[in-house]
C-alpha positions in Angstrom: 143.4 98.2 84.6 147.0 99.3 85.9 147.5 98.1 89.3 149.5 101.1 89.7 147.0 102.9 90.0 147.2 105.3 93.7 143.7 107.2 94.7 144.6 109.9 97.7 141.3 110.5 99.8 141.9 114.1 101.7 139.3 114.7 104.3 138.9 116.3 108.1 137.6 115.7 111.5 135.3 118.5 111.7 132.1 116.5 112.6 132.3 112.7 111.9 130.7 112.8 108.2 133.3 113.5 106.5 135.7 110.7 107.3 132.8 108.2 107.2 132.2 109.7 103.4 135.7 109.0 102.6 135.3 105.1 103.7 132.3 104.7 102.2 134.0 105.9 99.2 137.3 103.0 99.5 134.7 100.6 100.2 133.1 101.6 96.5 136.0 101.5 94.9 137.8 98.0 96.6 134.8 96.1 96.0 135.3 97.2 92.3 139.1 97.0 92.2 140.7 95.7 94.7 144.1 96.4 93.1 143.8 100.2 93.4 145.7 101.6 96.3 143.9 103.7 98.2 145.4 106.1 101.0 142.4 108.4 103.1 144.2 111.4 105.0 143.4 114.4 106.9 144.5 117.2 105.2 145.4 119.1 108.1 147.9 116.8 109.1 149.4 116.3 106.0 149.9 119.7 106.2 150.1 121.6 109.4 149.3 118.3 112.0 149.6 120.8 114.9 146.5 122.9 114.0 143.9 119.5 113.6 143.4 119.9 117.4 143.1 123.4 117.8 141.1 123.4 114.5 138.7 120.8 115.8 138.3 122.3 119.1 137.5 126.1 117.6 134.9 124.4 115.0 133.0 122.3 117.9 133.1 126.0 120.2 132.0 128.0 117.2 129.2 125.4 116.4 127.7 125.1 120.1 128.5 128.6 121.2 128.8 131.2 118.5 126.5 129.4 115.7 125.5 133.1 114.5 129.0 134.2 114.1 129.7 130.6 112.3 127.2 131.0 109.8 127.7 134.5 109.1 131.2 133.4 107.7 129.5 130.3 106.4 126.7 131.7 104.3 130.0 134.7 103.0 131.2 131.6 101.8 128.4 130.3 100.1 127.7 133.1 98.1 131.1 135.0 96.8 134.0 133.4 94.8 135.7 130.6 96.6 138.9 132.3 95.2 138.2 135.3 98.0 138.8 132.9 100.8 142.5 133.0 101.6 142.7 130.3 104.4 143.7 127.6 102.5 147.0 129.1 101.5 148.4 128.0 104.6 147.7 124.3 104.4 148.5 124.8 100.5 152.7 124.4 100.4 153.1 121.3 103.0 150.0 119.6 101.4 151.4 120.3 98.2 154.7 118.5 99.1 152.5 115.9 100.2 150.7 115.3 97.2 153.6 114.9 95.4 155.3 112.5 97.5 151.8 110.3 97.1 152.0 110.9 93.7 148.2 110.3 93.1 146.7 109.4 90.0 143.4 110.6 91.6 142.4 113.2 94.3 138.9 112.8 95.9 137.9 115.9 98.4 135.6 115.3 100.8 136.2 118.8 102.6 136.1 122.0 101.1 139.2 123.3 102.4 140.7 120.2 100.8 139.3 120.5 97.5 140.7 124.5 97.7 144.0 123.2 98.9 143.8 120.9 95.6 142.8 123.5 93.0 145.9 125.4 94.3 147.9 122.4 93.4 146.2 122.0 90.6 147.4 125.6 89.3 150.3 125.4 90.7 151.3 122.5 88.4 149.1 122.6 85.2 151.0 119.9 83.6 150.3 117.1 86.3 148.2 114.2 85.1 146.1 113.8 87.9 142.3 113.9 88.0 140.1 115.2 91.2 137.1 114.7 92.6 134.9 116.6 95.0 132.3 114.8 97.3 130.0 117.2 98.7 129.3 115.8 101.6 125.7 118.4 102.4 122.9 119.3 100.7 124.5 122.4 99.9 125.5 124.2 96.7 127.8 126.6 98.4 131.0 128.3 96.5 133.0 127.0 98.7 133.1 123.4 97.2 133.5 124.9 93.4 136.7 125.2 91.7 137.6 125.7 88.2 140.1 122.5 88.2 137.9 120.2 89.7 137.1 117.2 87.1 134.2 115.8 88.6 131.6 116.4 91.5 129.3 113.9 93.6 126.2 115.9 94.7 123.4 114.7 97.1 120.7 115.6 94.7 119.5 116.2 91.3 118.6 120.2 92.8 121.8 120.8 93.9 123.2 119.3 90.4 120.6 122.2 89.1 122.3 124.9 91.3 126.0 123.7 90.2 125.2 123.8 86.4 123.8 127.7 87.1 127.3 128.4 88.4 128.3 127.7 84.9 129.6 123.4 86.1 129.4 121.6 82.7 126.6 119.3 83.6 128.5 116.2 82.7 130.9 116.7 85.2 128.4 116.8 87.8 127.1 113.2 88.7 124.1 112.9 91.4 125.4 110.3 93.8 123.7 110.9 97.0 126.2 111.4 100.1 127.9 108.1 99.8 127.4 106.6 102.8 129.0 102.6 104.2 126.4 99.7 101.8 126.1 98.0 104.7 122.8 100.6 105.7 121.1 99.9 102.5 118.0 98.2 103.7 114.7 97.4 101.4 112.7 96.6 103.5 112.0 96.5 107.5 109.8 94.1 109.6 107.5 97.0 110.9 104.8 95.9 113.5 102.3 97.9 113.2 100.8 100.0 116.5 104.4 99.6 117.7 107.3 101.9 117.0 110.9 101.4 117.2 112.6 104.8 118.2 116.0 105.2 118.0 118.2 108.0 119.5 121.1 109.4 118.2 123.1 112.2 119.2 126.7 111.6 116.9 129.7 110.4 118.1 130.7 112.1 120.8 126.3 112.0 122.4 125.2 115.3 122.2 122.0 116.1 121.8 119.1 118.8 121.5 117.1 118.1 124.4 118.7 117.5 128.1 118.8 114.5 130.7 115.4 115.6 132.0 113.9 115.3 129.1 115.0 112.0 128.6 113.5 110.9 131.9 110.2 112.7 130.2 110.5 110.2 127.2 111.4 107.0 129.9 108.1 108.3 132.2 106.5 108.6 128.9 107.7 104.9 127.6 106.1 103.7 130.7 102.5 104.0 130.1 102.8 103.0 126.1 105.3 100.1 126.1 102.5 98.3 124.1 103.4 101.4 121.6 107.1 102.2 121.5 110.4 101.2 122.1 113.2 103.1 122.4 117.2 102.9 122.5 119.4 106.0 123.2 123.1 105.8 121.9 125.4 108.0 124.0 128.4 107.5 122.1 131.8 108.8 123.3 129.8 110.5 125.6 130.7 108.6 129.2 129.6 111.0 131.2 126.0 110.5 129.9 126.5 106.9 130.0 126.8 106.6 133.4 124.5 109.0 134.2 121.3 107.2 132.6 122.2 103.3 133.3 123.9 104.1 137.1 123.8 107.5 139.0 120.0 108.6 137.7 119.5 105.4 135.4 115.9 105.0 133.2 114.3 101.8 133.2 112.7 101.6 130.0 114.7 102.7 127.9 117.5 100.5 126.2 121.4 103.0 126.6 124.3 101.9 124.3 127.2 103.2 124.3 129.5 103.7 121.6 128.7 100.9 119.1 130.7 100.4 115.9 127.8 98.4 114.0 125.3 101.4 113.6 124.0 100.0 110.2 122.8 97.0 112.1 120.9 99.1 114.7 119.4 101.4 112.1 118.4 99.0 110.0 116.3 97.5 113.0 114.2 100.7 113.9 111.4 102.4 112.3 112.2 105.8 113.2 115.9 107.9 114.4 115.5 110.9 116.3 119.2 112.6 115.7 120.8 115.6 114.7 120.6 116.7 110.5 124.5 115.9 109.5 124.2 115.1 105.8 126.1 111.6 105.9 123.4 110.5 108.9 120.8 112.1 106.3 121.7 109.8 103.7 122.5 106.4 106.2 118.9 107.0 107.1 117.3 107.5 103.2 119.0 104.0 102.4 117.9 102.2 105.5 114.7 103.5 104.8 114.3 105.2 108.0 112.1 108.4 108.6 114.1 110.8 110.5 113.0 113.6 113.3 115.3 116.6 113.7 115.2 119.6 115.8 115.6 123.2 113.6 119.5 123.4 113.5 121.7 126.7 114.4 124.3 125.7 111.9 124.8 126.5 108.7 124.7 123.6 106.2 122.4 121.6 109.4 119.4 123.9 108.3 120.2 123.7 104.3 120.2 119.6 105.3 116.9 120.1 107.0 115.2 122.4 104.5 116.2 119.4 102.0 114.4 117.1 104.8 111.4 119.0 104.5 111.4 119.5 100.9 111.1 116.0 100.2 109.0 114.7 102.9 112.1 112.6 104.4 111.5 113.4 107.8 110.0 115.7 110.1 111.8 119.0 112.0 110.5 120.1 115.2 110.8 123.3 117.2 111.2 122.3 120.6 110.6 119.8 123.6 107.1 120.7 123.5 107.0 120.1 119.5 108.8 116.8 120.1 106.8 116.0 123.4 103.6 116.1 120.7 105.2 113.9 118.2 105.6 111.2 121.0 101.7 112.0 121.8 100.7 111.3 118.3 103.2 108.1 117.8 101.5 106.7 120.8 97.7 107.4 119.5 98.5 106.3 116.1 98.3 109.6 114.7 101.8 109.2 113.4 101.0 106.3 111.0 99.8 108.2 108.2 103.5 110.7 108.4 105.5 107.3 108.8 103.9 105.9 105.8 104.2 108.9 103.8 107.8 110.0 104.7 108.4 106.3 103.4 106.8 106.9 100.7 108.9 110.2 99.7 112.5 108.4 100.8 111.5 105.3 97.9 111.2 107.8 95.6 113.6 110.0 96.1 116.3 107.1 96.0 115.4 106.3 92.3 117.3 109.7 91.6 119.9 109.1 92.9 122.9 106.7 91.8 125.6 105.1 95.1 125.7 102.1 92.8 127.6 104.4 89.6 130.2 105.6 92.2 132.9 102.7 90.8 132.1 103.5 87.3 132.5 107.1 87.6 135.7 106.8 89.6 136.9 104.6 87.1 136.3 106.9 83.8 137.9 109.7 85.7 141.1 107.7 86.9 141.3 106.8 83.6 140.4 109.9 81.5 144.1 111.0 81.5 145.9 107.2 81.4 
């Protein structure tokens, strides 16, 4: 193979999946070809580096404070022509100049805006020889990851490869990969005790999640009277505030707080169940270690398509509130909850055998070079 050969990575900060997709992804294709040179940027700043903040900040407002007004623009963009949508033009020209100082022989996406931002490069110079390829990084099929000079798609699922191939996507092109997610949470198997769960919560990087401090206090009062039947961990991540709040100024005593921790395959891998929040790369880090997920019912857009895929294949459970999730800990700690564990993972063996991480370097490899 030439060791020429450059593969430019564009994706965002908007949530933490994305970036972790676009590892996962370099780590694919090193261990396959070390010689490759591989370059992962943000396409905002590539582009415009001012607006990442401001972008980040408005995304993380709209999400926690206006999810209906996010999703109304969200599902627009799922159903009408991704060529209607006119704010990629301004990340287009500097990204452009970008692109051509990289002088990539292969563009992977793992943002929409970045894959629109691409297509316009794409038509802006027809004769360039280089190949792209979108990750889709939900389980979504929205319009907004479709674009007519986009070589090659990664999907989650064989369902949303169904959906794509309706929108008229040669069904070649489209290759079911699962959201790629870092090997090192690929777990077979897991020393379960039985009558004694391992809970782990999760609420991202920056610790925020869908039930409050009291709450936790509930789950360590809770932990008290059944430590013969659960464990648990909380991770609060970037969250310091929290942090100090649970191990100093109010701290619970049985349950285990981390911080942020930069080895979260290891920790996965050693509990039975993850209570977190439905991002689609956490989806998939939890499907390879094996691991039955519990969710709340998201406000966000391509959250609820993630957990209406959870549901539709038995990978996890969704709950309605803290007295829906105060009953799930009822029924973990009575044994009720065996016979859900065992068939969630059950569903997550199965589903894994349709999808295909392990293709990701031969893929890459056709399509890098398709046009040599």
């Amino acid at each position: 193979m030439n060791k020429s050969k450059t593969i430019l990575i564009l994706t965002a900060q908007f949530g933490a999946g994305h970036v972790s997709v676009a590892n996962a992804i370099k780590d694919y294709i090193t261990e396959y070809n070390p010689s490759y040179n591989i370059v992962i940027q943000n396409f905002i700043n590539a582009s415009i580096p001012k607006m990442n903040e401001p972008m980040i900040r408005l995304y993380e407002k709209n999400t926690k404070y206006t999810p209906g007004l996010y999703n109304y623009y969200y599902y627009l963009k799922k159903c009408f022509d991704s060529k209607y949508d006119i704010a990629h033009m301004i990340y287009t020209p500097k990204l452009t100049d970008y692109i051509l100082d990289i002088k990539p022989d292969l563009i992977i996406s793992t943002f929409p805006l970045a894959a629109a931002c691409v297509n316009n490069f794409r038509k802006s110079y027809p004769n360039s020889n280089v190949s792209t390829l979108t990750v889709v990084t939900d389980v979504v099929d929205s319009l907004e990851w479709v674009y007519p000079t986009t070589d090659m798609y990664f999907v989650p699922s064989s369902e949303i490869k169904n959906r794509f191939v309706q929108k008229g996507i040669n069904p070649d092109s489209v290759k079911v990969t699962g959201v790629p997610v870092n090997r090192n949470f690929y777990c077979n198997e897991k020393n379960f005790v039985p009558g004694k769960y391992r809970l782990l919560l999760l609420g991202g990087g920056r610790g925020l999640f869908d039930f409050d401090e009291d709450f936790m206090h509930w789950i360590d009062d809770f932990i008290k009277d059944n430590k013969d039947k659960l464990e648990v961990t909380i991770v609060t991540g970037k969250n310091d505030k929290l942090y100090d709040n649970l191990t100093n100024k109010n701290p619970v005593s049985n349950i285990k707080v981390l911080g942020f921790v930069t080895d979260m395959y290891n920790l996965v891998k050693e509990y039975d169940i993850m209570l977190t929040k439905p991002g689609g790369a956490t989806l998939f880090e939890a499907i390879h270690s094996n691991t039955p997920i519990i969710v709340k019912i998201p406000k966000v857009g391509q959250e609820i398509e993630n957990s209406k895929f959870l549901i539709d294949k038995g990978l996890g459970f969704v709950y309605r509130d803290n007295k829906d999730l105060k009953d799930i800990f009822y029924k973990i700690s009575s044994g009720e909850f065996d016979s859900f564990i065992n068939f969630m993972k059950n569903n997550i063996s199965d589903f894994k055998y349709f999808i295909h991480p392990d293709e990701i370097p031969n893929y890459i490899s056709e399509l890098i070079n398709s046009k040599a």
